[in-house]
N, C-alpha and C positions, 0 to 999 in steps of 0.2 A: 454188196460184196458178201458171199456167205463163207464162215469158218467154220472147216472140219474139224472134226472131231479127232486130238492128237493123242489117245490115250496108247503110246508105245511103251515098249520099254525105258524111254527117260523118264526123269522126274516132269510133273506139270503140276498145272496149275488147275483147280476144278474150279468152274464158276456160276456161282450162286445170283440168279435173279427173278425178278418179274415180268413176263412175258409182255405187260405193259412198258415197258424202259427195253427192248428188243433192237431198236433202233440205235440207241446209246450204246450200249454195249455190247451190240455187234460192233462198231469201231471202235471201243476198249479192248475185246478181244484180239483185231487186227493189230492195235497197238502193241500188244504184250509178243505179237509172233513177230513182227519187225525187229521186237530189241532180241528176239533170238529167244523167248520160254517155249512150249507147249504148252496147249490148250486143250483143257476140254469143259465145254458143255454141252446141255440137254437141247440143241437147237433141232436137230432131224431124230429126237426119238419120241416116237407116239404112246399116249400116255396106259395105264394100265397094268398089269402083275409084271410084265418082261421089263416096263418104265422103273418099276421101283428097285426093280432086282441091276438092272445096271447102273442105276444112279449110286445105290447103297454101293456096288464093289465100284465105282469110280472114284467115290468121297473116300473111302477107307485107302485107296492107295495113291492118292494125292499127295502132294510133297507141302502144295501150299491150297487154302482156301479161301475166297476170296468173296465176297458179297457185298453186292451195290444196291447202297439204300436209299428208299426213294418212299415218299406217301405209300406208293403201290405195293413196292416191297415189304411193307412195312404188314399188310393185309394178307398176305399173299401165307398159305398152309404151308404149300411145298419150302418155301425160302427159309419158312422159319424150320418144320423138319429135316430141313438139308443142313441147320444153324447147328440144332441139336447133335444128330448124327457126327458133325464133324468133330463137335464141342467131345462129345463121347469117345471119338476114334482118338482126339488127344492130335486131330491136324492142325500145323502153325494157322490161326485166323487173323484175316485183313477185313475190317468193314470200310467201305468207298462210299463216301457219302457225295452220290451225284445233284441232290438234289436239298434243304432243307425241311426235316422229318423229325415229326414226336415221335418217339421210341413209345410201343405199347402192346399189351398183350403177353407180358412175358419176354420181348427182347432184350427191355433195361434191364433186366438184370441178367440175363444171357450173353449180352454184350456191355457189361459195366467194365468189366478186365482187360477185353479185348485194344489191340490199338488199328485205330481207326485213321481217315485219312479222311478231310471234308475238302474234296475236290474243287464245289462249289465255291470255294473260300480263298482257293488258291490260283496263282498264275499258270499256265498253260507248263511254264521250264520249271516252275517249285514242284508243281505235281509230279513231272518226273522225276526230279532227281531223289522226293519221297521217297516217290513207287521204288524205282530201282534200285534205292537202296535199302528196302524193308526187305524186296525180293530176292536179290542178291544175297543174303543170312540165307535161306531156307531153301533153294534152289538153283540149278545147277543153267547155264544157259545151251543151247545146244552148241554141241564142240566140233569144228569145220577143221580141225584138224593143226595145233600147233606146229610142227616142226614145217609144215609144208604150208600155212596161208599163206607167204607171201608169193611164194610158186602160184597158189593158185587164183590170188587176184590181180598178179601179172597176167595171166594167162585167159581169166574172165573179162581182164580191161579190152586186151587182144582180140577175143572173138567177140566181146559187142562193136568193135570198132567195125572190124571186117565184118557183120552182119549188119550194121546200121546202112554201111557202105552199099553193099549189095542191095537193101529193102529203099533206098533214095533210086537207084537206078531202075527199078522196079518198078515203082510207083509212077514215075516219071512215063517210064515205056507204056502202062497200062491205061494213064491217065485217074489212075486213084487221089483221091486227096495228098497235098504237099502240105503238112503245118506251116504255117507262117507265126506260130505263136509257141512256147513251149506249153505241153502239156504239164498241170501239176492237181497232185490232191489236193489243196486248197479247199478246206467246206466253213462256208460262213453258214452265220447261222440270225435268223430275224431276233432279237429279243423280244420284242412285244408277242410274238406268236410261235416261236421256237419251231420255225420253217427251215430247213434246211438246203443251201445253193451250193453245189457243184460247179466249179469254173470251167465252162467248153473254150477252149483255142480257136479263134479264127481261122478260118482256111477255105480254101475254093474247093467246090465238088460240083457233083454232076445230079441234078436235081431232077425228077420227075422218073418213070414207073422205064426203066433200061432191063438189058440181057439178066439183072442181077436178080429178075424179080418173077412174080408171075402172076396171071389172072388181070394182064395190063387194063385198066379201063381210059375210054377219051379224054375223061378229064384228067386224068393221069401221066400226060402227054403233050406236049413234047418233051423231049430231055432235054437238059438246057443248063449250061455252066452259070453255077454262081457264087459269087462271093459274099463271107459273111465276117465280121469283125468279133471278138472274141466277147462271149457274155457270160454270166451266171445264171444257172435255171437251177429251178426246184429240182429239188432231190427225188423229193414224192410229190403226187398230188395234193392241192390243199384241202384236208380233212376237215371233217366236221366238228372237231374241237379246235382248229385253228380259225374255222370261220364265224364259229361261235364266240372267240376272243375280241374278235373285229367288231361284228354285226350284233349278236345277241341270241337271236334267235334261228334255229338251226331249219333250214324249209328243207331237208334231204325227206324222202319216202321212207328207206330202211336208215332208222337213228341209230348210229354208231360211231363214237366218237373220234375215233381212229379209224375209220372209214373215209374214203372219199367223198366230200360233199357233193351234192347233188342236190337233180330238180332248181336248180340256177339260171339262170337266162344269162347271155353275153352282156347284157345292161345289170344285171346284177355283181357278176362277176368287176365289170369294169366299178360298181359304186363300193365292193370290197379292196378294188384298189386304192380309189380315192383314201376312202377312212384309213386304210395302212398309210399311205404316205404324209396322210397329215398327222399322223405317231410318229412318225422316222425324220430327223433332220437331214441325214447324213446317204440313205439311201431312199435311192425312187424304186416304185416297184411298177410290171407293166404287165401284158401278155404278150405270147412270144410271137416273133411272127411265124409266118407259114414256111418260110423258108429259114432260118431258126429250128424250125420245131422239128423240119425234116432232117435238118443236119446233126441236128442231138441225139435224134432216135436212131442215125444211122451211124448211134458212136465218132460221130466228125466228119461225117459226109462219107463214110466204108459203104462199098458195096452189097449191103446187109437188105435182107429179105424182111426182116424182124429184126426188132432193136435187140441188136449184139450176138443172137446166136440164132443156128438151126432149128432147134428143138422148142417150137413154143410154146409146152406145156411146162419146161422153165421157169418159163419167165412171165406167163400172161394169166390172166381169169379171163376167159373167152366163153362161149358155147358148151364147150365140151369140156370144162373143168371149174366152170363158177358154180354150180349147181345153183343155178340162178339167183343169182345173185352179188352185191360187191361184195368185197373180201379188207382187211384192215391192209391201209398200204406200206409196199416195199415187203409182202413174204415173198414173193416169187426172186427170182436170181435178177440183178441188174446189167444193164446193157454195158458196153462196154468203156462209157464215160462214170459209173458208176452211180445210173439215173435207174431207177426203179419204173414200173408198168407203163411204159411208153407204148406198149402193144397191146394193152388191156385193161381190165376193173374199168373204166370207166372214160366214151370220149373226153375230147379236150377243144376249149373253147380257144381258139387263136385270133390276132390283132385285125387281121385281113379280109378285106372287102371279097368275098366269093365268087369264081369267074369259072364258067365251067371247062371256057378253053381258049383261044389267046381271038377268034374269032369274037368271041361274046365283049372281051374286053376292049376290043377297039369300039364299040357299041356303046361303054357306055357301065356307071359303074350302080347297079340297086343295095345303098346303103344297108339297106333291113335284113340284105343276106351275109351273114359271115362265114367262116371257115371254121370247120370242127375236122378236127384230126385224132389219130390214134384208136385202138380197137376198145371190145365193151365185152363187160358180161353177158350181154345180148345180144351176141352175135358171133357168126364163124370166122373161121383164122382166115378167108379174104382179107374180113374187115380189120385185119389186126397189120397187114401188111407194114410198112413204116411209110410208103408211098401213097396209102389210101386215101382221099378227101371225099368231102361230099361239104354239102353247104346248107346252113339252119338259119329261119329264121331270129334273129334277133332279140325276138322276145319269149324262144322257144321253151316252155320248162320240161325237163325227161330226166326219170332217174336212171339214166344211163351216158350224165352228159354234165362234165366237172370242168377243171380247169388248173393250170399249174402256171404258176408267175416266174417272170425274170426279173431278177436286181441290177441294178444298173448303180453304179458305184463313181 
């Protein structure tokens, strides 16, 4: 989920970090706009003389300043420039300590005054009611209008009722997905490897390459209703610092830590599952299936071309905008379960025996081929469809060819 940039005329919030912790605190930022502040950081400004000149008048008219400290941040020029600048301008300062960090370089004492908040340290409700109430002193929440909220959440209960009503009878006519499960934000999160799952709802859809799509191939074919039970899947793909956490040693082609692994075989991917599950008492981890994998990318079985929207320069590293190559995961926009490059950076290895069409499978099933789904940096927006398969061997290695796990709870 990406946050704009709220610099109006309300008071906000300016927020200070390391493009390393991007992940984190783009849902810190979501958090702060739910309880009703304004937001703003440097997420869509390209760096350079116009970079420095809006950062400096953002900080100078900030109500509050906020920066979240981590190893990275702690390294990082701009975080601590943007420390100083703010410290100068004489803006209320918050340090958020996301992570456990030696203060060095010049921060201990930059930030020896300042009060601080070790997130890290605290329960999920302590944290907030900190935050909210360090922020609550210094700024103002956005105001919906006293004399008339209750007018108007009468009135907003009203028309989601009469719109929920209308979009069941809809659904129903078109044959669109029916949840059978409520949808919720919910994000777990692995400890040993600080992976992040997104919970998709159960529900019946309509599986394989229909009117919604284009460039239909045979194995793509037949459409075919199926149901599926409600799971956890990867937020992102699993990177090459998560798989370095498991394994040790990282075999991708272009090393990058925050990068999606690669150069993988489906027999490798399955021996990083093992070694995670025998860390986790509490949760099993797996690959998703094929029919899983297609109902996540198509935001819960919706009628989508590309996972969650039209425009797949959005949301993908494909052909024509990876400049060959992966790209760190989750910059692009998420689909609409709030799952990151489902339609690119890099295929994805799936649970399933490989069938090119329901003929081949009464035949008879060749273990050594499995199922690879979703688009690549090496490749056109065909290949990124949400419908597209093709089938690899088994022990294929390709640095164009990753994999993303389900939790199973």
């Amino acid at each position: 989920m990406k946050i704009t940039n709220d610099k109006s005329k309300n008071p906000y919030i300016f927020i200070s970090y390391s493009h390393e912790d991007r992940n984190i605190v783009n849902d810190e930022a979501h958090f702060f706009k739910c309880m009703g502040y304004h937001v703003w950081f440097d997420e869509r400004i390209e760096a350079g003389s116009e970079w420095v000149a809006q950062i400096e008048e953002a900080i100078s008219n900030a109500k509050q300043f906020i920066v979240f400290i981590s190893p990275h941040a702690v390294e990082s020029t701009y975080v601590k420039k943007e420390i100083a600048l703010a410290i100068n301008k004489k803006i209320p300062l918050l340090a958020i300590y996301i992570k456990k960090t030696e203060l060095k370089g010049g921060l201990d004492l930059q930030l020896i005054d300042i009060q601080s908040v070790y997130k890290y340290q605290l329960s999920k409700k302590k944290y907030q009611e900190v935050l909210k109430s360090t922020l609550d002193k210094n700024i103002k929440k956005v105001d919906f209008g006293v004399y008339h909220k209750q007018f108007y959440v009468f009135m907003g209960i009203m028309a989601v009722f009469f719109m929920l009503s209308i979009l069941v009878f809809v659904l129903k006519e078109k044959n669109y997905p029916i949840w059978h499960e409520s949808l919720t934000d919910k994000i777990l999160t692995d400890k040993y490897t600080n992976m992040q799952f997104v919970y998709v709802p159960g529900g019946e859809y309509l599986m394989g390459c229909g009117e919604w799509t284009t460039n239909c191939s045979e194995n793509e074919k037949p459409v075919r209703k199926m149901t599926v039970k409600g799971f956890y899947m990867g937020r992102y793909e699993v990177t090459q610092s998560q798989w370095k956490t498991v394994m040790g040693k990282n075999p991708s082609a272009l090393k990058r830590d925050n990068h999606p692994v690669e150069m993988i075989s489906w027999y490798d991917a399955k021996a990083f599952i093992k070694k995670l599950n025998e860390l986790n008492k509490n949760e099993r981890f797996r690959l998703p299936s094929e029919s899983e994998w297609e109902y996540a990318c198509r935001s819960g079985g919706q009628k989508e071309e590309y996972a969650g929207i039209k425009d797949l320069n959005t949301i993908s590293w494909y052909k024509a905008t990876s400049n060959q190559s992966t790209h760190p995961a989750g910059l692009k926009n998420s689909n609409g379960l709030n799952i990151f490059d489902l339609s690119g950076n890099v295929y994805e290895w799936c649970e399933d025996i490989y069938f090119p069409n329901d003929h081949s499978r009464k035949k008879g099933a060749n273990h050594e081929i499995r199922v690879v789904r979703g688009g690549s940096w090496l490749f056109p927006a065909k290949n990124c469809r949400c419908v597209y398969r093709f089938g690899n061997k088994a022990d294929t290695l390709s640095d164009d060819i990753g994999f993303r796990l389900i939790m199973d709870r």
